[in-house]
Every structure is written in structure tokens, then in C-alpha cells.
C-alpha positions in Angstrom: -36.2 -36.9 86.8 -32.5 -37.0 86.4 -30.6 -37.4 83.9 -27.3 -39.5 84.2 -24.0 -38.0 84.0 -21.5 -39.3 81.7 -17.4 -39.0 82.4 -15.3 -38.4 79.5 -11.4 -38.8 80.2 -10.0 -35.1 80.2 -7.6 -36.0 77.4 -10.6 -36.7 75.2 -12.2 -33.5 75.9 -10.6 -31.2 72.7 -11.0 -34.1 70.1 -14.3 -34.9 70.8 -15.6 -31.6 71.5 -13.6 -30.7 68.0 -15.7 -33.9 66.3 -18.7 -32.8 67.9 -18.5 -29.1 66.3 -17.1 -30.8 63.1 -20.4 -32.7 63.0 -23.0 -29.6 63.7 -21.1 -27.5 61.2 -21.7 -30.7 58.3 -24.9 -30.2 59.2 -25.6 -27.0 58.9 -24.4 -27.0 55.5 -25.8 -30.2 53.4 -23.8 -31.6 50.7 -20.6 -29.7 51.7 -17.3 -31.6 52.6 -15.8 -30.3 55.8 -12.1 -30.5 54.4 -11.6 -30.4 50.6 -8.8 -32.8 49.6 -5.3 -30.4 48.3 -5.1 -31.1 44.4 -1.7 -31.4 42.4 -0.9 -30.3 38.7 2.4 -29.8 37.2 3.2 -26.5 36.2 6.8 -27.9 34.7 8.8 -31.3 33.8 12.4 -30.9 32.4 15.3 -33.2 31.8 18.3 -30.8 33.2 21.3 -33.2 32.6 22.4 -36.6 31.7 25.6 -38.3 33.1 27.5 -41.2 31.8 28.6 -44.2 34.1 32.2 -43.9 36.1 34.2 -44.5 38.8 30.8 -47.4 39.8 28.6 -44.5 39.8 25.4 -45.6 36.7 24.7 -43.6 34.2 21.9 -40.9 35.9 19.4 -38.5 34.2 18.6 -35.4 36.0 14.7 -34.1 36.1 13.1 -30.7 38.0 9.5 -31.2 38.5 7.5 -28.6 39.3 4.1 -28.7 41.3 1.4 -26.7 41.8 -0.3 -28.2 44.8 -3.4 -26.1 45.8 -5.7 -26.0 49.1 -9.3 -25.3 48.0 -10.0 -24.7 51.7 -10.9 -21.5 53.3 -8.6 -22.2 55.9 -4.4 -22.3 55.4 -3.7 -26.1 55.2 -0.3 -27.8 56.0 1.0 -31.4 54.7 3.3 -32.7 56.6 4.6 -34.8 53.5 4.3 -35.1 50.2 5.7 -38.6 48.8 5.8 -41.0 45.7 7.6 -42.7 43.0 8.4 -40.6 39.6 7.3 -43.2 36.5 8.4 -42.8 33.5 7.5 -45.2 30.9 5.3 -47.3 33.1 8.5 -48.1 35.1 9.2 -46.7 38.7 12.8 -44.9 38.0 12.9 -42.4 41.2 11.6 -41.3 45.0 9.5 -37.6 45.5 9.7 -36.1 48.6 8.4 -33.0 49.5 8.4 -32.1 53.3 6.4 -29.4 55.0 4.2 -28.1 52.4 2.5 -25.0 53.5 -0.4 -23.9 51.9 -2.6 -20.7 52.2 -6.4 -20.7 52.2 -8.0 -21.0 49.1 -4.7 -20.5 47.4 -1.8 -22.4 46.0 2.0 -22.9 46.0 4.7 -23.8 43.7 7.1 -27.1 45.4 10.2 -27.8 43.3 11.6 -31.8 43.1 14.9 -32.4 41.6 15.3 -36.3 40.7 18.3 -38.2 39.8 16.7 -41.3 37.9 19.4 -44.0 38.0 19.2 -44.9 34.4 18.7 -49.0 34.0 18.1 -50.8 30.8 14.5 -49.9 30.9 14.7 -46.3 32.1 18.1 -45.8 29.6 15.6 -45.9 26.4 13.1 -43.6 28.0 15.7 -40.5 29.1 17.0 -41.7 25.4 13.9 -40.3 23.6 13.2 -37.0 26.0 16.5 -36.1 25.3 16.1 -36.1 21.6 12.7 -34.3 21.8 10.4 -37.3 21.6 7.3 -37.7 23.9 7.0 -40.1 27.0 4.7 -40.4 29.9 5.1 -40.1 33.4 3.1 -40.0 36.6 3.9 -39.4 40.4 2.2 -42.0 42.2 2.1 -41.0 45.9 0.7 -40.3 49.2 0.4 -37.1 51.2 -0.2 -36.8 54.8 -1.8 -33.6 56.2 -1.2 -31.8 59.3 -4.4 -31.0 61.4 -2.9 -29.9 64.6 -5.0 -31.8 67.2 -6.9 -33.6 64.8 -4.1 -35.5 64.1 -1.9 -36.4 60.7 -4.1 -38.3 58.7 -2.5 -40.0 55.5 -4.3 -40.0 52.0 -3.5 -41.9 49.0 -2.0 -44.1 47.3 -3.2 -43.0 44.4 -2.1 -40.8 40.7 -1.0 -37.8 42.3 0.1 -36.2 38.9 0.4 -37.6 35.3 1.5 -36.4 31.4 3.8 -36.6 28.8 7.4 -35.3 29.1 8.2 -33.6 25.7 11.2 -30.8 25.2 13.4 -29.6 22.9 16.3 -32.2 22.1 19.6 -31.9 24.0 21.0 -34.8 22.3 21.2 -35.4 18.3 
């Protein structure tokens, strides 16, 4: 007896003998993801600098936001993209983009965002009361897309990347 042959197109070959090792490896181990989502925590949140309106420029407030976005795999990860809105306040006030995130296995790295928050009637009273030391919330909601070579760039999220409260010594009176 025979068995019949089946043709796969040559492009097809590497991803599907990739999926195929992909799905004897999840076997082997039970109960094990085969690639472990990155996680995000901020290490820092600061309000560097407030401007005042001119020349038809708005009045801006200036925030560094620091990351700690680490790969739990035990192979070095890259994302392609990290990107979200900075809320403050419940209200949307500025873009995050981090490009070409690198990430060692089973380790972590630091990624640095400077905002400029266009300050608006609702986002005016929020920068208002960091500045003078009070407490506000914030969160980075977001989407990351990773880099798996062949595998291609898959796209997680949206979702809560980060969240807290923003609290510092006043700068203001």
C-alpha cells in the first residue's frame, strides 16, 4: 500500500515546518505557553517642565516616563513597536511611541518617553495639581507589535499597558 504524497508550495515550507515544531515542542511540555507575553512597569513618571501659551503655540506640560518592559522568554525578544495614548485624569492628553525595543532573554530593559501634553481645559487642572505635589492617575493604553522574524509581526493589545498615580514634589506654589 501506498501512501499519497502531498505538495506543499516551497514558500510554505519554513512556516509550516516552524508551526509543526512549534506544536511538538507545546507538547512536550503541558501547560507551558510557547511565547510568554513581554510585561511593562514604570520604573519613573516626572513632570520636567511647564510652558505658557505664545506666539499660537498652547500652553504644554512636559513628562519623562520611564519603562521597564521585560521578556520572560528564554530567548532574546524584539518589538518592533511599542504604542499608546498617555491618560492622565481619565483624559487621553498625549501619543507613546517606542520603536525597536530590543529585549534580552529572560531579562529586561529600561525605554525612556518624553511627552509634550498639549494642555486643554481638562488636561490644564490635572498638570495643575502634579505640579503642586498633589496625586493624579495615569495609564498608557497601548499596543505592542513583536518581531518573530519569519513568523511574522504579530500585534497584541489594546489593552492597560501601564497604570498609577503621578505624585512629586511641587514645582509650582
Amino acid at each position: 500500500m501506498t501512501l499519497p504524497s502531498v505538495s506543499v508550495p516551497r514558500r510554505w515550507t519554513l512556516p509550516v515546518l516552524a508551526a509543526l515544531l512549534a506544536a511538538g515542542l507545546a507538547a512536550c511540555t503541558p501547560n507551558q505557553p510557547i511565547i510568554a507575553v513581554p510585561t511593562f512597569a514604570v520604573q519613573s513618571v516626572r513632570l520636567t517642565g511647564l510652558t505658557l501659551p505664545s506666539a499660537g503655540r498652547p500652553a504644554t506640560a512636559y513628562l519623562t516616563l520611564m519603562l521597564r518592559v521585560s521578556n520572560p522568554n528564554p530567548l532574546p525578544l524584539r518589538l518592533a513597536n511599542i504604542a499608546g495614548n498617555f491618560v492622565l485624569d481619565g483624559s487621553p492628553v498625549a501619543a507613546v511611541n517606542l520603536p525597536d525595543v530590543a529585549l534580552p532573554a529572560r531579562g529586561d530593559t529600561l525605554q525612556q518617553a518624553d511627552l509634550a501634553l498639549p494642555l486643554t481645559l481638562d488636561s490644564l487642572g490635572s498638570a495643575l495639581r502634579v505640579a503642586r505635589g498633589q496625586q493624579v492617575s495615569y495609564r498608557v493604553d497601548g499596543t505592542f507589535t513583536a518581531d518573530l522574524g519569519l513568523l511574522g509581526r504579530p500585534s497584541f493589545g489594546p489593552y492597560t499597558l501601564v497604570q498609577g498615580v503621578l505624585q512629586q514634589p511641587a514645582i509650582l506654589p
